[in-house]
Each structure stands twice: as structure tokens, then as C-alpha cells.
C-alpha positions as CSV (number, residue, x, y, z in Angstrom):
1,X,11.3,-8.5,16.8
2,X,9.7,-5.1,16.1
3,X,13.4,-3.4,14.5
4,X,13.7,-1.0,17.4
5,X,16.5,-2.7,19.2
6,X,18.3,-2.4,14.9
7,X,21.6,-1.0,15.1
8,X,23.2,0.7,11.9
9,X,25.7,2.6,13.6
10,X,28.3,0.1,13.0
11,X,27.8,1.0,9.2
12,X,29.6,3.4,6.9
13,X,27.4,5.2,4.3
14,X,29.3,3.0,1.3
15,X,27.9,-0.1,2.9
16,X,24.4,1.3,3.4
17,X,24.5,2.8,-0.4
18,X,25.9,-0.6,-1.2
19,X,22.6,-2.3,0.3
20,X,20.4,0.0,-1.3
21,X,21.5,-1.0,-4.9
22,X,21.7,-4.6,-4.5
23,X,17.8,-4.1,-2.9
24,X,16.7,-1.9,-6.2
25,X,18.9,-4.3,-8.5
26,X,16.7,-7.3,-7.4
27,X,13.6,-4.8,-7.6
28,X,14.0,-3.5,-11.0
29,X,14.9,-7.5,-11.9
30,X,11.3,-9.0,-9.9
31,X,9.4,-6.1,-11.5
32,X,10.7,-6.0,-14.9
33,X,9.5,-10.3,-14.9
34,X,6.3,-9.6,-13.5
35,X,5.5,-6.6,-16.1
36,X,6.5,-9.2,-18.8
37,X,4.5,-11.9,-17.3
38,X,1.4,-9.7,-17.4
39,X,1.7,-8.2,-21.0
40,X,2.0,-11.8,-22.1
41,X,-1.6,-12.5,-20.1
42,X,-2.8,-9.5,-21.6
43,X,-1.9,-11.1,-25.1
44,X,-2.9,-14.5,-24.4
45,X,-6.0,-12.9,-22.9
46,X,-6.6,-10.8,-25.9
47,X,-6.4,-13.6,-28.5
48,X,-8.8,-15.8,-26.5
49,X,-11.3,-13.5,-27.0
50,X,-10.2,-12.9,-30.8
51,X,-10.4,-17.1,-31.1
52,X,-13.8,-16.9,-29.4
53,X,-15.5,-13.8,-32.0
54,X,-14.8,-10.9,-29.1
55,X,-13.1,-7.7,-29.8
56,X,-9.7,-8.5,-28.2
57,X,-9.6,-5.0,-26.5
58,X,-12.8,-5.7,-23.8
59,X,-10.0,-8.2,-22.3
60,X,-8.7,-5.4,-20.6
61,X,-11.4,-4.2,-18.9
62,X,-11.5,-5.5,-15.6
63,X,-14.9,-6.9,-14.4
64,X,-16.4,-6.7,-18.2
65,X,-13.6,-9.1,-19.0
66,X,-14.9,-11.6,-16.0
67,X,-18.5,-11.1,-17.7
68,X,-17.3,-12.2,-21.2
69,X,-15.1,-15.0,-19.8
70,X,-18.4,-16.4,-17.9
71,X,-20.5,-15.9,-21.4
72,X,-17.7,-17.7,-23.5
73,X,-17.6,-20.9,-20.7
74,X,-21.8,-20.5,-21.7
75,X,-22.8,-20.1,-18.2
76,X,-24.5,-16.8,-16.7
77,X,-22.3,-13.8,-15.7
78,X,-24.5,-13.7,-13.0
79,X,-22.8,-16.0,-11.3
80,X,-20.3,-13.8,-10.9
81,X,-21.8,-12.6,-7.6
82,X,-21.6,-16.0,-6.1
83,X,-17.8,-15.0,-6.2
84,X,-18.8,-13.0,-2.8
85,X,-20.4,-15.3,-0.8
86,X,-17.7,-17.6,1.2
87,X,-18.2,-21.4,0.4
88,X,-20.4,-20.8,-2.2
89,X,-17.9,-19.1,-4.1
90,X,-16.3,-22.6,-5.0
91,X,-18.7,-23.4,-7.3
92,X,-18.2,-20.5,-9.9
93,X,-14.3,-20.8,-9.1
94,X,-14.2,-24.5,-10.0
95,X,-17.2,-24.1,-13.0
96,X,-16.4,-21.0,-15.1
97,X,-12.5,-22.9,-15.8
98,X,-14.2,-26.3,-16.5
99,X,-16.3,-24.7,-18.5
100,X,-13.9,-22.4,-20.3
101,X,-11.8,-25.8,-21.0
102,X,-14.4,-27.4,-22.6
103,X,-15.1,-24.5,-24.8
104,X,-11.5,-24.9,-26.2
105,X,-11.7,-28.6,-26.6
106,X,-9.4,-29.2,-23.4
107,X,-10.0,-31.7,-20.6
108,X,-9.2,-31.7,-16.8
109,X,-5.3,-30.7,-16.8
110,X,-6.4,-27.7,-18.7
111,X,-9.3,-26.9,-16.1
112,X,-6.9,-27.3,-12.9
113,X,-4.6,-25.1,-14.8
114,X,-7.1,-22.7,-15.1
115,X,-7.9,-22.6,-11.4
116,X,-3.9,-22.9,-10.5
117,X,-2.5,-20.6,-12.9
118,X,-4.8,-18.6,-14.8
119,X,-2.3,-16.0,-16.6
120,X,-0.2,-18.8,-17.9
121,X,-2.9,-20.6,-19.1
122,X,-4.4,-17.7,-20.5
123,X,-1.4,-17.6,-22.9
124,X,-1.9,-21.3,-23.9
125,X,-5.0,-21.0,-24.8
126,X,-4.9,-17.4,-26.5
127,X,-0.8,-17.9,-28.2
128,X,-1.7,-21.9,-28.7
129,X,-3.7,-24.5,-31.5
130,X,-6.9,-24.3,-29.0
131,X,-9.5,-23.6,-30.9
132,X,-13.0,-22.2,-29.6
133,X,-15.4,-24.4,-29.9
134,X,-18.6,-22.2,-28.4
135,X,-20.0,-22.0,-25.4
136,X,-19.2,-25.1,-22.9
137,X,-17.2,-26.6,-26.4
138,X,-20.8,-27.3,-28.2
């Protein structure tokens, strides 16, 4: 269906104006969630690095924040660029969290969380009683 055959002749302007609110009421709703979903990562985010003796404001930074993230799990940021390269890429994807885990004492659930859902594990480990125990938890 490419919407050309659409017929909104049958509606009067209320009904249209009607549509329009509901569609920006559930906009302004989704967006509003999202915006507090991401100021939480950016907290959780920014106490991580605090936990792990990094000024909490380079967690912002996009790609710096990757290269500190890689540094923190002890493995090479350079590794970073394996990120590019399909297939190979799984290895970084799947290391870095394990890694990252283990540097806050945590075991596998915490590593799948970290693949799965980063932001909200993010939090946990930023907002939670993780400690950092160095690089790769030595």
C-alpha cells in the first residue's frame, strides 16, 4: 500500500485536529521516557568512570568514552577498530563487556547485560555497590 489510494475526505477538520493531538500526546509521552532513560545512562555512565578514577565528564564524549571503556575492561582501545570489520567485530562486542564485568567484580548475567542492554546496566554499575576493581577486576 503506497497511501495514494488514502481518502481523508470523509473527515472534518475536528477529527483530523483530534488525530494530531492524540499523535503528539503519545510523542511528547515516548520522548519525555527516552530523554529520562538517557540522562539516567549519562549518570550511571558518569559515576562508572568516577568509581573507576576517570573524570566523570569524558563519559560524554562520544568515541573518547568507547576508548576509556576499553582501557577500564584492561584491553587495547585499539580494538575498537575491529568494531568495523563484519564477523570480526564479535569479538570486541562480546570481550570489552566481559571484561568490563570483571573489572566490577560481576560474572556472566552482568556481561550478557552489558551486550543486551548497555544503558541500563550502565546505571547498575555506575548508581549500584559495584565496586572497580581495575582493569579486567585484578
Amino acid at each position: 500500500m503506497d497511501g495514494s489510494n488514502l481518502d481523508f475526505s470523509g473527515l472534518s477538520n475536528s477529527e483530523i485536529y483530534t488525530v494530531g493531538q492524540i499523535t503528539g500526546g503519545v510523542l511528547t509521552v515516548l520522548y519525555t521516557i527516552l530523554a529520562i532513560i538517557y540522562i539516567l545512562e549519562i549518570i550511571g555512565m558518569w559515576k562508572m568512570f568516577t568509581k573507576a578514577g576517570i573524570a566523570g565528564w569524558k563519559s560524554i564524549i562520544p568515541i573518547y568514552n568507547a576508548v576509556l571503556l576499553f582501557k577500564m575492561s584492561g584491553e587495547s582501545p585499539w580494538l575498537i577498530l575491529l568494531c568495523f570489520i563484519p564477523i570480526v567485530n564479535l569479538y570486541p562486542i562480546i570481550h570489552q563487556p566481559y571484561k568490563l564485568a570483571k573489572s566490577f567484580g560481576k560474572g556472566i548475567g552482568c556481561t550478557l547485560a552489558l551486550i543486551f542492554f548497555p544503558g541500563i546496566t550502565h546505571i547498575y554499575l555506575g548508581l549500584g555497590k559495584a565496586e572497580y576493581l581495575g582493569p579486567g577486576g585484578q
